[in-house]
C-alpha positions as CSV (number, residue, x, y, z in Angstrom):
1,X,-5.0,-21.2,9.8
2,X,-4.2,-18.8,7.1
3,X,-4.8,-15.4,7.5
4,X,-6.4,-13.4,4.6
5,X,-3.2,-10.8,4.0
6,X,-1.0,-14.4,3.3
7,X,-3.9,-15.4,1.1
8,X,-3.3,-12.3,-1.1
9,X,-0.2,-12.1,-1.2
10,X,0.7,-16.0,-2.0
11,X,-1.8,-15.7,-4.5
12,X,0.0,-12.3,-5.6
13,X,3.5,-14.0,-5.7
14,X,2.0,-17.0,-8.2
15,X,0.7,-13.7,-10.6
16,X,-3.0,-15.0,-9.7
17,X,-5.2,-12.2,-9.9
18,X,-6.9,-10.9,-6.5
19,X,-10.1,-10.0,-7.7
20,X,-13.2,-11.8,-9.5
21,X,-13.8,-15.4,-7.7
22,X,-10.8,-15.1,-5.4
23,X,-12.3,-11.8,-4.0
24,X,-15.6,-13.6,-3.1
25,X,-13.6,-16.7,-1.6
26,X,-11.7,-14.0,0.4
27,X,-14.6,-11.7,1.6
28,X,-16.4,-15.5,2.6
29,X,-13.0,-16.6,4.7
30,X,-13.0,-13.4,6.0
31,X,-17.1,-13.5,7.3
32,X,-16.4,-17.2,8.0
33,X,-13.2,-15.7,10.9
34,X,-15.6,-12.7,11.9
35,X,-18.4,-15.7,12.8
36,X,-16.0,-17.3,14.8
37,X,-14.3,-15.1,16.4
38,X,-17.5,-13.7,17.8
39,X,-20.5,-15.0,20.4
40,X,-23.3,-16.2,18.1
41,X,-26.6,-18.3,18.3
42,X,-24.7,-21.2,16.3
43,X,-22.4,-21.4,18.1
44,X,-24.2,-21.0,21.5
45,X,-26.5,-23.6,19.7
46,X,-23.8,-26.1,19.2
47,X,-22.0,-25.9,22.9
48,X,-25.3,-26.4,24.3
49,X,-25.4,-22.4,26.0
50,X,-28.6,-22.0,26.7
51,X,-27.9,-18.9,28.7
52,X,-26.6,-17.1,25.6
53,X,-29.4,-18.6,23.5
54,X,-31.8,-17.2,26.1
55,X,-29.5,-14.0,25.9
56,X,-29.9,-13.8,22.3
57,X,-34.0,-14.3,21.9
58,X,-34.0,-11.6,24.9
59,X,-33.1,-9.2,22.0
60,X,-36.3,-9.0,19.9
61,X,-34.2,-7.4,16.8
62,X,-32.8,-11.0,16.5
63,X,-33.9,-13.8,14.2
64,X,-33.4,-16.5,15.9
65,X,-33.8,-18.5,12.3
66,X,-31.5,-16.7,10.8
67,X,-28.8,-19.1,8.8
68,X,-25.3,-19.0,9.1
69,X,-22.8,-18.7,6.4
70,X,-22.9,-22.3,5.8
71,X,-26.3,-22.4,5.7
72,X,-27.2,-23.9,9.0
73,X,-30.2,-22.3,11.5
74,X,-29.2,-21.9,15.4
75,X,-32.1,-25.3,15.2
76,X,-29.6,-27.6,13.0
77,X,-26.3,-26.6,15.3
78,X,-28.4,-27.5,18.6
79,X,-29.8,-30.9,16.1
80,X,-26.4,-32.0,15.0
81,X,-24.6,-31.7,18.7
82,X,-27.5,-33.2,20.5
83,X,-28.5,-30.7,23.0
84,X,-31.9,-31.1,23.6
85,X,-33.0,-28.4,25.8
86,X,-31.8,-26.0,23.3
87,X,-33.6,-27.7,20.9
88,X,-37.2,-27.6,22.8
89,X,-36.1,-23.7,24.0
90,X,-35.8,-22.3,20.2
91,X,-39.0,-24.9,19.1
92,X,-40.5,-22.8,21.9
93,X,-39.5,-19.3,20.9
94,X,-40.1,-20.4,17.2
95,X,-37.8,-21.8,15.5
96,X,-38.3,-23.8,12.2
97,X,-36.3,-26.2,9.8
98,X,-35.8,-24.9,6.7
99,X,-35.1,-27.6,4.6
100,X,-35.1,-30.6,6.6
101,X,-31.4,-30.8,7.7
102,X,-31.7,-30.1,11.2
103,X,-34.4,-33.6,11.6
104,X,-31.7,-35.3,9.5
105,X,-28.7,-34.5,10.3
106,X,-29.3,-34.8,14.3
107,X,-28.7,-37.2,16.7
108,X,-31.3,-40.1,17.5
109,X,-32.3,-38.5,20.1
110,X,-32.9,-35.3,18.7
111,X,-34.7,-36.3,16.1
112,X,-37.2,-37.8,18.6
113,X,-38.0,-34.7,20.5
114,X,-37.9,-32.6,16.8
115,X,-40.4,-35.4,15.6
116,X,-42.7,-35.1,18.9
117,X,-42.8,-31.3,18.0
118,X,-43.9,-32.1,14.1
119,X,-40.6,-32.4,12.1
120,X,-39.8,-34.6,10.2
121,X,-37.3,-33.7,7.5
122,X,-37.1,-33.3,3.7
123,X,-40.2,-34.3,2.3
124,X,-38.3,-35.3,-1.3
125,X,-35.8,-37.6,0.2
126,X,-37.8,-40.7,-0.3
127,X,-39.7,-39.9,-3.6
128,X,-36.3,-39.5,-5.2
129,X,-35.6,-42.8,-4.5
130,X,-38.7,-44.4,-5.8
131,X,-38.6,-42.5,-8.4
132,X,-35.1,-44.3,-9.4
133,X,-36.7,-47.8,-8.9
134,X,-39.8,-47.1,-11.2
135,X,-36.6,-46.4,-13.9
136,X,-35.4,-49.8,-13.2
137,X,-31.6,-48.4,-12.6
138,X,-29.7,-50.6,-10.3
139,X,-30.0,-50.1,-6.5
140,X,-27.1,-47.4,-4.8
141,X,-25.6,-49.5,-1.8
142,X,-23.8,-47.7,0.6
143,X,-20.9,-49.2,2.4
């Protein structure tokens, strides 16, 4: 992986600035490192820890739906690797879906136990495509 200092100075060396939009793409790579470098409830989410989720809700100063830099809640990393009892622990301590991606974007059988606990994923996702077959525009197949 490329370091941020190489990141500066290759963009230095073509005569790109180092400021403006390549500033904010830095400071992101930079949080993006710092988030993986470190223990975290994504990342204890997505191994399946439950120790160091339990570790982390033990801390009442912690939000256990807080998002991640990509936008993801400690809910959608347990969701998308399919670890269940991390799943019903944070359902338990309180943890919601934000916009739907952790029912949709998890495994079968996580979206079973998110759908036993009331979840069911964004609630937009169908009307937009009704909503294109009352236009009458041909049908989007996926292959």
């Amino acid at each position: 992986m490329v370091t941020v200092k190489e990141l500066k100075k290759e963009l230095k060396e073509l005569g790109l600035p180092v400021s403006g939009l390549k500033a904010v793409l830095i400071d992101r790579l930079e949080t993006y490192k710092a988030d993986l470098n470190k223990d975290n409830i994504w990342e204890a989410s997505a191994k399946g820890n439950i120790q160091a989720v339990v570790e982390f809700c033990k801390d009442e100063r912690n939000d256990i739906n807080q998002l991640s830099v990509f936008d993801r809640s400690a809910l959608h990393q347990a969701s998308l690797c399919g670890h269940r009892h991390v799943i019903y622990y944070l359902i338990k301590k309180g943890a919601y879906d934000y916009n739907g991606n952790a029912y949709l974007s998890g495994t079968p059988l996580a979206r079973d136990l998110l759908r036993k606990h009331g979840f069911r994923g964004k609630k937009d996702f169908i009307t937009d495509e009704i909503s294109l077959h009352k236009k009458n525009l041909p049908p989007i197949y996926f292959i």
